[in-house]
C-alpha positions as CSV (number, residue, x, y, z in Angstrom):
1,X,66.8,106.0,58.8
2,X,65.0,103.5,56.2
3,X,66.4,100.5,58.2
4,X,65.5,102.0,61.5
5,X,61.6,102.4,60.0
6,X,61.9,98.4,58.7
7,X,62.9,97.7,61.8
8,X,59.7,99.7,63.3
9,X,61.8,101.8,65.8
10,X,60.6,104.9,64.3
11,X,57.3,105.3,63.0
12,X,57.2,106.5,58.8
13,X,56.1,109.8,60.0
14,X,59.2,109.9,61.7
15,X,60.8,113.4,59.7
16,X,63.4,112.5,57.2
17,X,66.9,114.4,57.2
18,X,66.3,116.5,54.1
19,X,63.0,117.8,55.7
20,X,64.7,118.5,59.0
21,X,67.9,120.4,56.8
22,X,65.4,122.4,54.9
23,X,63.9,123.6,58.9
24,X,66.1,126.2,59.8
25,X,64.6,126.6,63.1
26,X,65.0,122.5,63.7
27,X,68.5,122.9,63.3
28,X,69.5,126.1,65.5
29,X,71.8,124.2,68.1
30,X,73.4,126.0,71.0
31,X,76.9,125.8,69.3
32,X,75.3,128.5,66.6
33,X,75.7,131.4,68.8
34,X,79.8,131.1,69.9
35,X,79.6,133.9,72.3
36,X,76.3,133.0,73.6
37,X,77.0,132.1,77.7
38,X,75.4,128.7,77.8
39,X,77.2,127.9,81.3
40,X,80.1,128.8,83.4
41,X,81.8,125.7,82.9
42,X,85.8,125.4,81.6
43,X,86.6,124.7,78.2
44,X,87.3,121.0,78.4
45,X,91.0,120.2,77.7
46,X,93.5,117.9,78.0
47,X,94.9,117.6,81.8
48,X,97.6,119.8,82.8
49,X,101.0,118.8,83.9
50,X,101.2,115.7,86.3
51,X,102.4,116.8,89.5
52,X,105.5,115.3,91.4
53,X,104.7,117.3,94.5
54,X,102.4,117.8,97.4
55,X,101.2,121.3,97.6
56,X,100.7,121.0,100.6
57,X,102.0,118.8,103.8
58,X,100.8,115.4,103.7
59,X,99.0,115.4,107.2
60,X,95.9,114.3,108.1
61,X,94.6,118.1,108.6
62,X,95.6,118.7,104.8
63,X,93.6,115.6,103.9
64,X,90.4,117.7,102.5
65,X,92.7,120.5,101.2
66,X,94.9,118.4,99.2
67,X,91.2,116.4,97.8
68,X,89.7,120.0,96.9
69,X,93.5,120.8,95.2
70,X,92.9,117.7,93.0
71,X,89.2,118.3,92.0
72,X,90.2,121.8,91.2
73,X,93.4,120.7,89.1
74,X,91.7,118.4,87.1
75,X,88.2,120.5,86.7
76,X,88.7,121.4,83.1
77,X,89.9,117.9,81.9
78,X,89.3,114.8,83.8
79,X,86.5,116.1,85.9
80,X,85.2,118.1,83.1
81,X,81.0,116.7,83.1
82,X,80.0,120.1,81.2
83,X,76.6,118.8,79.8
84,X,77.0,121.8,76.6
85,X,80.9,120.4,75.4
86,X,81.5,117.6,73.3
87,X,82.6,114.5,75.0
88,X,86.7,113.7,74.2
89,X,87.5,110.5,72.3
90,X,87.8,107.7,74.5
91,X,91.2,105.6,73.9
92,X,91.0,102.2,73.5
93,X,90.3,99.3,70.5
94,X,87.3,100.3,68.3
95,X,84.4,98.6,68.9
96,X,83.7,95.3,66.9
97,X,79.8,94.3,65.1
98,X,79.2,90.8,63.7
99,X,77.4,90.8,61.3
100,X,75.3,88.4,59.7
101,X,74.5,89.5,55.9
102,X,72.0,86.9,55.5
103,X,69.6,87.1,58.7
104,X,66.7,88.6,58.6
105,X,66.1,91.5,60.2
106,X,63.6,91.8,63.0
107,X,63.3,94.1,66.0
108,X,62.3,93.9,69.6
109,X,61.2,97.5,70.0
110,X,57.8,98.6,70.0
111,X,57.8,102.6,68.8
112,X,56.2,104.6,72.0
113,X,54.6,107.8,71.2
114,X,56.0,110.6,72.6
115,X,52.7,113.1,74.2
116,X,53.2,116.4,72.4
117,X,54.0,119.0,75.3
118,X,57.1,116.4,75.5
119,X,58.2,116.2,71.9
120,X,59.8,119.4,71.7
121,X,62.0,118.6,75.0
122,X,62.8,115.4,73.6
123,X,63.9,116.3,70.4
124,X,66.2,119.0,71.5
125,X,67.9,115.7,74.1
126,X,68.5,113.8,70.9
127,X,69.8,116.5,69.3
128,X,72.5,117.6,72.1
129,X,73.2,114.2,72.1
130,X,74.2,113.8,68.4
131,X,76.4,116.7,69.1
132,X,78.5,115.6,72.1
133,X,78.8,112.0,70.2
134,X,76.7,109.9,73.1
135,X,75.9,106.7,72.1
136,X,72.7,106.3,73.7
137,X,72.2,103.8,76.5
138,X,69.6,101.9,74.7
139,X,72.5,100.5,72.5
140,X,73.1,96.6,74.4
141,X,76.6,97.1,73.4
142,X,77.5,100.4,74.6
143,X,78.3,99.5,78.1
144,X,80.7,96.6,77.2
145,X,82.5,98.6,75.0
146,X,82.8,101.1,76.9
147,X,84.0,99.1,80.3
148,X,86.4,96.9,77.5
149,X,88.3,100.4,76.6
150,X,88.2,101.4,80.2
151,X,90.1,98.5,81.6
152,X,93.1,98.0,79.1
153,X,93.4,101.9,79.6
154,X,94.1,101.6,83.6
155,X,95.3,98.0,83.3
156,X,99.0,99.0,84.2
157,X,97.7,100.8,87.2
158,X,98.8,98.8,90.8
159,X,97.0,99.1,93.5
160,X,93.4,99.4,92.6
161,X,90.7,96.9,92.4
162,X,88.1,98.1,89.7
163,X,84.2,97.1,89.0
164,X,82.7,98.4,85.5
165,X,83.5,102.3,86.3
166,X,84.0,102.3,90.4
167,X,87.4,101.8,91.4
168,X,89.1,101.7,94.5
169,X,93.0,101.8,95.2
170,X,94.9,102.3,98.0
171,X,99.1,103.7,99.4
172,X,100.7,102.9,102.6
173,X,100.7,107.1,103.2
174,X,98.7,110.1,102.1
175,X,102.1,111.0,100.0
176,X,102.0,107.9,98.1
177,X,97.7,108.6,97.8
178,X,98.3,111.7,96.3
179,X,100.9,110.9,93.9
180,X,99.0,107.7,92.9
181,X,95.4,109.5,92.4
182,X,97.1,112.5,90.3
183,X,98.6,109.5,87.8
184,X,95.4,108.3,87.8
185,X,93.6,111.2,86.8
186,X,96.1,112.3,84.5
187,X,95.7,108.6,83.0
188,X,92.0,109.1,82.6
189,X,92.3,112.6,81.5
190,X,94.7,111.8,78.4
191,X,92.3,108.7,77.4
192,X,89.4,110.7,77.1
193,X,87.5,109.2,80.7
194,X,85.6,111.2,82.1
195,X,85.1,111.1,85.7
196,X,82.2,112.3,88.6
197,X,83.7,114.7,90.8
198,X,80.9,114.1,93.4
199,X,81.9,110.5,94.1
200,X,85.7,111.2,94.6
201,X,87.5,110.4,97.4
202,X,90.8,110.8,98.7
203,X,93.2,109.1,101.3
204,X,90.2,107.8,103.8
205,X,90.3,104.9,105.6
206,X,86.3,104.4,104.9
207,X,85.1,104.3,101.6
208,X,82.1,102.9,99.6
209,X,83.1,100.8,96.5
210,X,81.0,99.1,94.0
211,X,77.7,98.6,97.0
212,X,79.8,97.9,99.9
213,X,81.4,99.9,102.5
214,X,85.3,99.3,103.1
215,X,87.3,99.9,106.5
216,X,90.5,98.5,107.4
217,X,89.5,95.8,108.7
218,X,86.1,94.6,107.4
219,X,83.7,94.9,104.1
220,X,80.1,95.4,105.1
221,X,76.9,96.5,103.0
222,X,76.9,100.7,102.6
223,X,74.4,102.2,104.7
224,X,72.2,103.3,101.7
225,X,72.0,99.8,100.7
226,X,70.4,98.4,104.2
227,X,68.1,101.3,104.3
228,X,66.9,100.5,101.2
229,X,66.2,97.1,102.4
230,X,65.2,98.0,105.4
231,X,62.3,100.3,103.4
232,X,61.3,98.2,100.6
233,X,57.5,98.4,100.3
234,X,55.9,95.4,100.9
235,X,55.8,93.4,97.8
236,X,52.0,93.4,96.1
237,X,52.9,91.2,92.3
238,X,55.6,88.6,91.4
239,X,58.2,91.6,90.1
240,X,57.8,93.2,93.1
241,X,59.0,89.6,94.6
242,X,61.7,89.8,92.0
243,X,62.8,93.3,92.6
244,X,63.3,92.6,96.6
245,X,65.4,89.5,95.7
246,X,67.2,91.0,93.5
247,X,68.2,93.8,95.7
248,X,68.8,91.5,98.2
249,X,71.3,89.0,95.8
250,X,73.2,92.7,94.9
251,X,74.5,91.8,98.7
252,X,74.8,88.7,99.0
């Protein structure tokens, strides 16, 4: 806290930890009340069994009921994004600092005052996040570490082509798809990665990966990409110049 006020992240008003323990009311979290319904949501868990079967035919009618079958299987672990649980341990090597015990300590952050009708609201985000364990994405080094454990986690995995966290893979035959997503989830699952439901796919022949659209036979820009070139307002200042370019380079 002292360095972080040094440092002039948080202004000295900032509240101190002994005055927030001594708040009783500051410190009532949502994990106070056990049998309090927060959500509907399944205890998050390791993944179940990996299966070594289809339940269902592999045929291109089963195609949706066998990507539903998945999503369901793996709701309370791998596809677990409950907002009120606390996150699982990612696997991996711990993260290294350097440190430099003789430089002297400055900061690039300028502290923003928060209006009042949002303090309350923003508080009580800080606080849930302290309690699943997020590191918060203003941390530079968060994402590296983060993508570092990721990839020596699936590194053993064939098949796959991966970006930071998109990844794409693909089997001769829907069998082989199935078999090969369920290791995959049950890989992620047991390493404490935890993945979006809404951007799964299974066994299709066109898929969007990391900005691009993917068929058998060619690799094109994905339609929400082009649109969003095709609508970019004209530009009015120099990082409005900057912002088309660089939408257009995320192509090119």
């Amino acid at each position: 806290m002292e360095a972080c006020r040094d440092l002039g992240i948080i202004f000295d008003t900032f509240p101190s930890i002994e005055s927030v323990m001594t708040d009783s009311s500051a410190m009532q979290s949502d994990t106070d009340n056990p049998n309090e319904d927060r959500c509907h949501c399944p205890p998050c868990q390791t993944p179940p069994p990996l299966p070594t079967s289809l339940p269902f035919p592999a045929t291109e009618e089963n195609r949706e009921k066998l990507e539903r079958w998945l999503l369901d299987y793996y709701k309370s672990s791998t596809f677990n994004v409950c907002e009120h649980q606390e996150l699982p341990m990612m696997s991996g090597p711990p993260m290294r600092l350097i440190i430099d015990d003789d430089a002297t300590p400055i900061t690039h952050h300028i502290p923003i005052p928060v209006p009042i009708h949002w303090q309350e609201q923003v508080k009580a985000g800080l606080d849930q996040d302290v309690r699943l364990g997020v590191i918060e994405p203003g941390y530079i080094a968060s994402g590296d570490a983060y993508t570092r454990c990721f990839d020596e986690v699936v590194s053993d995995i064939d098949n796959k082509s991966k970006v930071i966290d998109d990844t794409i893979m693909w089997s001769p035959s829907i069998e082989d798809s199935f078999l090969q997503a369920a290791k995959w989830l049950d890989l992620c699952g047991r390493n404490g990665i935890i993945l979006n439901p809404s951007k799964f796919s299974f066994a299709k022949e066109t898929v969007n990966f990391a900005g691009f659209e993917i068929t058998p036979t060619t690799v094109r820009p994905c339609p929400q990409v082009l649109e969003a070139i095709k609508g970019f307002p004209k530009p009015r200042t120099i990082t409005d110049v900057r912002s088309w370019f660089g939408l257009i380079n995320q192509v090119a």
